[in-house]
C-alpha positions, 0 to 999 in steps of 0.5 A: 500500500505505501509503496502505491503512495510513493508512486503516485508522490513520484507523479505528482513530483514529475506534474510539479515539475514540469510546471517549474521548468514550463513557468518562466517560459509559457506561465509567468514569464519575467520582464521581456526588456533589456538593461544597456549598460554604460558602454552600450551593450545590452544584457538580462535583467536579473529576473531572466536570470532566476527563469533561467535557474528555475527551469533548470531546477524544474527539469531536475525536479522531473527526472528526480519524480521519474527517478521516485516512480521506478525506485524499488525500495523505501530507502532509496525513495527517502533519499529522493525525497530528501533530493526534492525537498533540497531542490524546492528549498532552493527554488524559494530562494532563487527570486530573493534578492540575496540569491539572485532576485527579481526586479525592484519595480513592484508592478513588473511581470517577473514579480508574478513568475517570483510568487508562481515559483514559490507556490510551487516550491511549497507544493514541492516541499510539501510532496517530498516531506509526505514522500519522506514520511512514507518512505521512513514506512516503506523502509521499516517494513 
């Protein structure tokens, strides 16, 4: 019975996901504008920059969930676990500005892909500590 948990947490894990990677590319994209700096050149802004981490993040979330749904022992769905719940915590902190940010202007669209990303995060951390609970039961039994 809780093996059947842990794959349908490894399904639910490759949904999120997907929807990390697909977000600042199709769901909330962050600002479309350019920053020309002093000698001419056009570049970024930060917030293209944490799209960029995220969709990184989100494709590795989605083989850690496909990784979850073949793993044949409790131990190691633990561990994925644990992968993902470092991944979710690492998504959260990519839009602050201590890490690598967003813009200042309050009204700019990448504030929308910042709290998008971070529902998600929470949902992420929420599904890798369900799956490390039933994983400590899979492991036990």
């Amino acid at each position: 019975m809780l093996k059947n948990y842990s794959k349908i947490l490894g399904v639910l894990a490759i949904i999120v996901g997907g929807l990390i990677a697909l977000t600042p590319r199709y769901i909330a994209q962050p600002c479309p504008s350019l920053l020309e700096l002093k000698s001419g050149m056009m570049v970024h802004m930060v917030c293209y920059w944490s799209g960029q981490a995220a969709t990184v993040i989100g494709i590795l979330v989605l083989l850690v969930g496909v990784l979850q749904v073949i793993a044949k022992n409790g131990e190691t769905t633990r561990y994925l676990g644990i992968v993902q719940a470092l991944l979710g915590i690492s998504l959260f902190f990519i839009p602050k500005s201590f890490v690598i940010g967003i813009c200042g202007m309050g009204m700019a669209a990448c504030h929308h892909m910042a709290s998008t990303l971070t529902v998600l995060s929470l949902m992420l951390l929420a599904i890798s500590l369900v799956n490390i609970f039933w994983a400590r039961g899979l492991s036990n039994s």
